[in-house]
C-alpha positions in Angstrom: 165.0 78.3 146.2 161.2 79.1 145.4 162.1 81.9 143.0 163.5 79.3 140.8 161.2 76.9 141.2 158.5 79.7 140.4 160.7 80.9 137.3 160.9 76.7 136.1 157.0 77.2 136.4 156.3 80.0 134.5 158.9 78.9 131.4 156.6 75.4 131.5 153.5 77.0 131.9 150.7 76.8 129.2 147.3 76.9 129.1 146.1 72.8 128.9 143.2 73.4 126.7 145.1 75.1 123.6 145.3 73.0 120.7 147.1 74.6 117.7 145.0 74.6 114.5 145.5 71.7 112.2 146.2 73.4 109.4 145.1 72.1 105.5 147.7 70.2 104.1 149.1 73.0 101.8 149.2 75.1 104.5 151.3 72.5 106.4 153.6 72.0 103.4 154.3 76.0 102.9 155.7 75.5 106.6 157.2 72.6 106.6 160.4 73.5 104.2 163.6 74.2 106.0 164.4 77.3 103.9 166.0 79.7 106.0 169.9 80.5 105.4 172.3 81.9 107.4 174.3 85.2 105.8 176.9 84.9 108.3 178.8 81.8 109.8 178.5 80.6 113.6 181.1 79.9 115.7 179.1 77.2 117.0 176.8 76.0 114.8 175.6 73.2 117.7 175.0 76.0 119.9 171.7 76.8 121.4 170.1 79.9 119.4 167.9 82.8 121.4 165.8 84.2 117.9 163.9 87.1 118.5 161.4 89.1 115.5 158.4 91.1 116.0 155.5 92.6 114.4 153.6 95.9 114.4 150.1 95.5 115.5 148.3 96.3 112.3 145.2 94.0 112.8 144.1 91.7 110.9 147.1 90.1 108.9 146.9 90.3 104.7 148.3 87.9 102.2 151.6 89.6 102.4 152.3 89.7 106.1 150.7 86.2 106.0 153.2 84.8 103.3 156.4 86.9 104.5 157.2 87.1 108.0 154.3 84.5 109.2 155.3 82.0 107.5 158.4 82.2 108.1 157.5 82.4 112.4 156.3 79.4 112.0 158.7 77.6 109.8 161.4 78.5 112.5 159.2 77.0 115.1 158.6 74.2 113.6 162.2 73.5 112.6 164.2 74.5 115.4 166.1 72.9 117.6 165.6 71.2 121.3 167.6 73.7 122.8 166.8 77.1 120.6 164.4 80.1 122.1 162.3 81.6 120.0 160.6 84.8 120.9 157.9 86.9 119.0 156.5 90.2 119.8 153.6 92.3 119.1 155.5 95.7 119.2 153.4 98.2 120.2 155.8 101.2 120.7 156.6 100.8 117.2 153.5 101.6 115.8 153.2 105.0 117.9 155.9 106.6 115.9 153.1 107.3 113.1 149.7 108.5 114.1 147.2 105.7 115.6 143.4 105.4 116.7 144.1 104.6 120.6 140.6 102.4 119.9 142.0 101.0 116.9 145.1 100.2 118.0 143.8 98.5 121.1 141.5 95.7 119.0 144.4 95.5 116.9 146.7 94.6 119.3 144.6 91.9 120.4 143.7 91.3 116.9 147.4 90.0 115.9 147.7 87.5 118.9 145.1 86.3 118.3 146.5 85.7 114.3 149.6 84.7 115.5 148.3 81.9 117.5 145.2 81.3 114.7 148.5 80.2 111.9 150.5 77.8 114.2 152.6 80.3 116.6 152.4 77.8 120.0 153.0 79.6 123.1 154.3 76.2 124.6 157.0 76.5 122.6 157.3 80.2 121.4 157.1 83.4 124.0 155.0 85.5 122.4 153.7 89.0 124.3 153.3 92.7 124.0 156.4 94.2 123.5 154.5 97.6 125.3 153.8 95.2 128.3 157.7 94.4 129.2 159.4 98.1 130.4 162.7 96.6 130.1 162.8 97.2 125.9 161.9 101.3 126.7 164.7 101.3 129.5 167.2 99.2 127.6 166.1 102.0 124.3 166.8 105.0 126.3 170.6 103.5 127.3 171.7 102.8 123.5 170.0 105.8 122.5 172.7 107.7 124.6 175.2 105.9 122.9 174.1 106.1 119.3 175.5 108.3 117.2 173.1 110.7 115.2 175.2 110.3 112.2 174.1 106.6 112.4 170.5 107.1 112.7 170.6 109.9 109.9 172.1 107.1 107.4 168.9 104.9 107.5 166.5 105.0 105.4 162.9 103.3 106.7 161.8 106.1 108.2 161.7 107.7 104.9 160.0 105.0 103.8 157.1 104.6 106.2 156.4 108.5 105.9 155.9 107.9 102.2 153.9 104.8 103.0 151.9 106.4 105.5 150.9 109.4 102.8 150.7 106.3 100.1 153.5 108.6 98.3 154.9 106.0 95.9 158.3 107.9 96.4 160.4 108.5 99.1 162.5 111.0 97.1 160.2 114.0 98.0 158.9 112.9 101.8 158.9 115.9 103.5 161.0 115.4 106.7 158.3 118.4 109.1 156.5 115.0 109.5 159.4 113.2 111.2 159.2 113.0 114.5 161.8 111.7 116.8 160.0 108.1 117.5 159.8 107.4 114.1 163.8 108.7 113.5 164.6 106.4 116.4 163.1 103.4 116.2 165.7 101.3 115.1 167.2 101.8 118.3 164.2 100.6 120.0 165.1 97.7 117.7 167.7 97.4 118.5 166.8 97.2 122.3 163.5 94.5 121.6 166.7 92.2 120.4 169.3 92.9 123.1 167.2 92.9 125.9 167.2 88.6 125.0 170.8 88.6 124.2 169.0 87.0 120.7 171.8 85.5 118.8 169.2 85.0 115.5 166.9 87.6 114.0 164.6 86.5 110.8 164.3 89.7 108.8 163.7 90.6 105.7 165.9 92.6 103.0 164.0 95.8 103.8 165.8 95.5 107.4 169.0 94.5 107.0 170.4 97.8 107.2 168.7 98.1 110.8 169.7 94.6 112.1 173.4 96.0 111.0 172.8 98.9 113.6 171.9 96.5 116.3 175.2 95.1 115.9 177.1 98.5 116.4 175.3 99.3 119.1 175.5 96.0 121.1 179.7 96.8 119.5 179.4 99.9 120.9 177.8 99.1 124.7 180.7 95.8 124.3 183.5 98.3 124.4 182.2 101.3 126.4 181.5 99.3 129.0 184.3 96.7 128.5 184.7 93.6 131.3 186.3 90.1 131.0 183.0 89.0 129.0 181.1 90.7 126.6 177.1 91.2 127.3 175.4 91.2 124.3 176.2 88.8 121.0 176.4 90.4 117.7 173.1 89.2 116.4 173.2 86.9 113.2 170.7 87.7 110.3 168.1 84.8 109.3 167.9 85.3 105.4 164.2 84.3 105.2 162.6 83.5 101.7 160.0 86.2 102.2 157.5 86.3 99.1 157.3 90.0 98.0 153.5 90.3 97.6 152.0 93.0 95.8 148.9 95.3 96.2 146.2 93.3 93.7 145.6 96.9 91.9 148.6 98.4 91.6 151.1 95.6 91.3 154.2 98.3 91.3 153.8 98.8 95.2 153.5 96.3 97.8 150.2 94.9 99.3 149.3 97.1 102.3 146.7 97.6 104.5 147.4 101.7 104.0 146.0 101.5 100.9 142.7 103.7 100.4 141.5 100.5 97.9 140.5 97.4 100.3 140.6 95.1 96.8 144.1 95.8 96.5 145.0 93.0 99.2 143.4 90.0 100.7 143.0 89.7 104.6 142.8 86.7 107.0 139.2 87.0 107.5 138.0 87.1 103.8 135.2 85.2 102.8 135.7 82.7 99.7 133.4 85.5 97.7 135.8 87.9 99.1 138.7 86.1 97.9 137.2 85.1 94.4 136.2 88.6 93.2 139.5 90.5 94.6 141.4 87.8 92.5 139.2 88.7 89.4 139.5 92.2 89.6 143.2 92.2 90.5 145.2 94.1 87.5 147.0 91.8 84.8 147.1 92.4 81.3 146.7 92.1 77.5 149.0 89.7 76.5 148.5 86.5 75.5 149.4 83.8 77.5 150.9 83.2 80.8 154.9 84.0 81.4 156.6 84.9 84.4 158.1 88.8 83.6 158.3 91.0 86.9 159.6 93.9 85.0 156.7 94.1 81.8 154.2 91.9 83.8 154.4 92.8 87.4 150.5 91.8 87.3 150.8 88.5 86.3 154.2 88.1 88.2 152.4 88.8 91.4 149.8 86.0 90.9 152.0 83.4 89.5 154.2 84.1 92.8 151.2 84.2 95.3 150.5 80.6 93.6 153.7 79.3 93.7 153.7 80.1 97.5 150.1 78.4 98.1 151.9 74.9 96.2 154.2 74.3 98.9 156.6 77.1 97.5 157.6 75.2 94.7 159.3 77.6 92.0 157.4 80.0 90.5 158.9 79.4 87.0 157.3 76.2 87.0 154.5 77.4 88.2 154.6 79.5 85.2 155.3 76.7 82.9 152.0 75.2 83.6 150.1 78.3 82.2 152.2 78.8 79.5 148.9 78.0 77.0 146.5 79.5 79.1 145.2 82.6 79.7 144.6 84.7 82.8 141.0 83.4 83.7 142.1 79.6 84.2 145.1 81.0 86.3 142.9 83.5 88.8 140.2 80.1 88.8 143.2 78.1 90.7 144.6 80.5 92.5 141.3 81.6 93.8 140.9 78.1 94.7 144.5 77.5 96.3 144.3 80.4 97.9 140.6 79.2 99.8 142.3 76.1 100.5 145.1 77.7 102.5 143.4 79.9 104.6 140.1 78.5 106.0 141.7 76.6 108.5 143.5 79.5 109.4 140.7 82.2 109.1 138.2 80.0 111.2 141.0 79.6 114.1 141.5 83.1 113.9 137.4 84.1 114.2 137.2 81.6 117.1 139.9 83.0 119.3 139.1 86.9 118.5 136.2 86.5 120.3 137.7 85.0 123.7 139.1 88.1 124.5 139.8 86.1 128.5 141.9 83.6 126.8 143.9 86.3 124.7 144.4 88.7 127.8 145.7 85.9 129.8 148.1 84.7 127.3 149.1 88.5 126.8 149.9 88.4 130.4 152.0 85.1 130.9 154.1 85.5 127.9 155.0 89.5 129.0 155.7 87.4 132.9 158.0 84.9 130.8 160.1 87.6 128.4 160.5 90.0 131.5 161.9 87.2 133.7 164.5 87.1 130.6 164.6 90.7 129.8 165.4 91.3 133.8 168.7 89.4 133.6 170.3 91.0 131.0 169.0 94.2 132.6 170.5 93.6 135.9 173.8 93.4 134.2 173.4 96.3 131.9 172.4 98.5 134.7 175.6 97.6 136.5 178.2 98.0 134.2 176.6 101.4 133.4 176.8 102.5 137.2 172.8 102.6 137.5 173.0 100.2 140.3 
């Protein structure tokens, strides 16, 4: 049987000379917390989970990509079980639905592995590849687009969203929809399609998704009973409520940190030097009052630093954090954060410099994780392509 024997090889395969980073030890701690909650109940709660989540290729990660879905990557890694899959994607596609620099996007792409890999992601344990470099997500997309309604895709609301983003309109109320285009109005089936195409039973998302992860379960409903036999094909994909820190932009601590953002000392990258880091933290917006209290609603400032802390001490809860600067002022609490934030992320950002520039070593783990998802992808697509008459 050498296809299996070459199939057993390729799901073993890793590259002997990749040692993830050893990570400082507040770094370890933020991932080593098995936070992550369930919002629906298993059947089987022994049984062996397929999770699946992906990122756009927007570079160089910042603070808040770094302490929401990252984080939370590698948290799931490191916590899950013998028998679980885990899966994580670079999705490319995504990002052409608003306008890109093909340059741009390129290093980008290339960029993000190489972060994924620089914070702990291990690709002996995790698939992770170019969503743009497995066909089976486009062809998989173009079948559940045919059986979406439009009514459906109408009733989201991202898209509205990212158009504001993408303008840096602070209000979706007034985006005008001549910019929509039909990518952008139908990427969450594409979504929908980077899940289903691993029958993924587990998808860590944030709030802002939920309503999207919901669709993918209509449509893997829907393609159930259209195309009805003994068993159905796809699982009804279970949300993974993560504890995502809502980080916000340093200067205008009403929006969230972005790289869109026309002001680069509104957020903090990966690659930021520790003068970097020091004199975005002093110049980031707070306010007059005395003291230190933790008030999202009249001190969203403050809020936002007290909460980036709380995350660099092992996530330990921000109203203690709070607590401890109740007779302080704002200098003593950017001076440790500055300083807690440094800790955290030289390990990190010095992994992350190193494997940018072995751009060999990043094409050839592109390459075997696509050859790994598509051996997946290919037999759920086999079956799809039956049951649909394509074959």
């Amino acid at each position: 049987m050498p296809f299996l024997n070459r199939t057993q090889r390729l799901l073993a395969s890793s590259r002997p000379s990749f040692h993830p980073v050893s990570l400082p030890l507040q770094f370890r701690r933020l991932f080593s917390v098995p936070h992550l909650q369930h919002n629906q109940p298993q059947s089987n709660a022994n049984a062996p989970r397929v999770i699946f989540s992906g990122i756009q290729p927007t570079g160089i990660p910042h603070l808040g990509n770094y302490l929401g879905a990252l984080s939370n990557w590698v948290q799931l890694q490191n916590t899950a079980g013998p028998s679980d899959e885990l899966l994580f994607s670079i999705v490319g596609w995504h990002a052409l639905t608003l306008p890109q620099h093909p340059q741009q996007l390129s290093e980008a792409r290339m960029d993000m592995l190489a972060a994924l890999l620089a914070i702990g992601i291990d690709p002996r344990r995790s698939i992770i590849f170019h969503q743009d470099d497995n066909p089976d997500h486009a062809e998989l997309a173009w079948i559940f687009n045919c059986i979406t309604p439009m009514g459906k895709l109408r009733r989201m609301t991202t898209w509205k969203s990212r158009l504001a983003a993408s303008k840096n309109q602070g209000d979706d109320a007034d985006v005008d929809e001549a910019g929509l285009n039909v990518g952008l109005f139908a990427y969450p089936v594409l979504q929908a399609a980077d899940i289903l195409a691993y029958k993924a039973t587990h998808v860590p998302v944030g709030d802002d998704q939920t309503q999207h992860l919901e669709l993918c379960r209509v449509i893997a409903d829907q393609f159930n009973r259209n195309f009805k036999t003994e068993q159905s094909l796809f699982p009804l994909p279970t949300q993974l409520n993560t504890p995502s820190k809502r980080i916000l932009s340093l200067r205008d601590p009403t929006s969230k940190m972005s790289k869109s953002s026309p002001d680069s000392s509104s957020r903090i990258l990966l690659t930021d030097s520790p003068s970097q880091i020091s004199q975005k933290i002093r110049s980031a917006v707070t306010d007059s009052i005395p003291g230190i209290n933790y008030d999202p609603v009249n001190r969203p400032g403050t809020a936002n630093l007290l909460t980036i802390l709380a995350a660099c001490n092992n996530n330990e809860d921000v109203g203690e954090t709070a607590r401890r600067y109740g007779g302080k002022n704002h200098g003593a609490l950017k001076k440790d954060l500055t300083e807690a934030l440094e800790e955290m992320l030289k390990g990190p950002r010095a992994e992350f410099e190193k494997l940018r520039m072995d751009r060999a070593y990043l094409a050839q783990l592109a390459r075997e994780g696509a050859e790994k998802a598509r051996l997946k992808s290919e037999v759920t697509m086999r079956e799809v392509r039956k049951r649909v008459g394509l074959s």
